[in-house]
Residue, then its C-alpha position, 0 to 999 in steps of 0.5 A: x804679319x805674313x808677306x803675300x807670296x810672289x804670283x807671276x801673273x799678277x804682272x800682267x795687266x790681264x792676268x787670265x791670259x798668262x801662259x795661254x796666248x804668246x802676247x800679254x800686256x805687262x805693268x810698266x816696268x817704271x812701277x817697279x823698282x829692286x826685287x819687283x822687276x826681278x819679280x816682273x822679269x821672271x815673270x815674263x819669263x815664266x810666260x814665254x815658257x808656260x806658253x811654249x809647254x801649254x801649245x806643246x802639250x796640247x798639240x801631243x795629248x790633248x789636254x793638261x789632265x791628260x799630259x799631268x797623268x801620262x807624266x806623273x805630274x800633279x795635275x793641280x799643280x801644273x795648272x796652277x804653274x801654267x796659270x802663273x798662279x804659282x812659280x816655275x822651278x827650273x827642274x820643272x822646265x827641265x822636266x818639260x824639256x824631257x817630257x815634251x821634247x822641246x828647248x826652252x832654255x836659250x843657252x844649254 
């Protein structure tokens, strides 16, 4: 039997917001317990960044297709990981860093 894989927006309570406006409602966290509210965790994480890189996108090239392309990033991909459909990798909020100009990270 396979485990359904880890999706970060499947957290909050209106998953077509994740990564698209700055506050999202999130399941309590008393419904979790070990590895789910890490899970719960890193998604609210993932939030905060997607959100961060969907405005900076946005305001410097317009759309996520055309940043994908200027970047060289798969255009599915990045959407899927803005939609928390799939996860954040640390290269990528590195690479995002990079590409846009910005700090994500609090400490580095």
């Amino acid at each position: 039997m396979t485990v359904k894989r880890y999706e970060p927006r499947s957290f909050a309570v209106d998953a077509h917001n994740f990564g698209r406006v700055r506050k999202v409602r999130w399941k309590p966290d008393e419904a979790f317990t070990g590895s789910e509210l890490d899970y719960l965790l890193a998604s609210k994480m993932q939030h905060a960044y997607a959100v961060v890189i969907n405005e900076q996108i946005l305001d410097h090239h317009g759309s996520i297709r055309e940043y994908a392309a200027s970047a060289g990033h798969n255009y599915q991909r990045l959407g899927r990981m803005l939609r928390g459909e799939i996860v954040m990798r640390l290269d990528d909020i590195t690479n995002a860093e990079r590409q846009l100009g910005i700090g994500l990270r609090r400490n580095g």
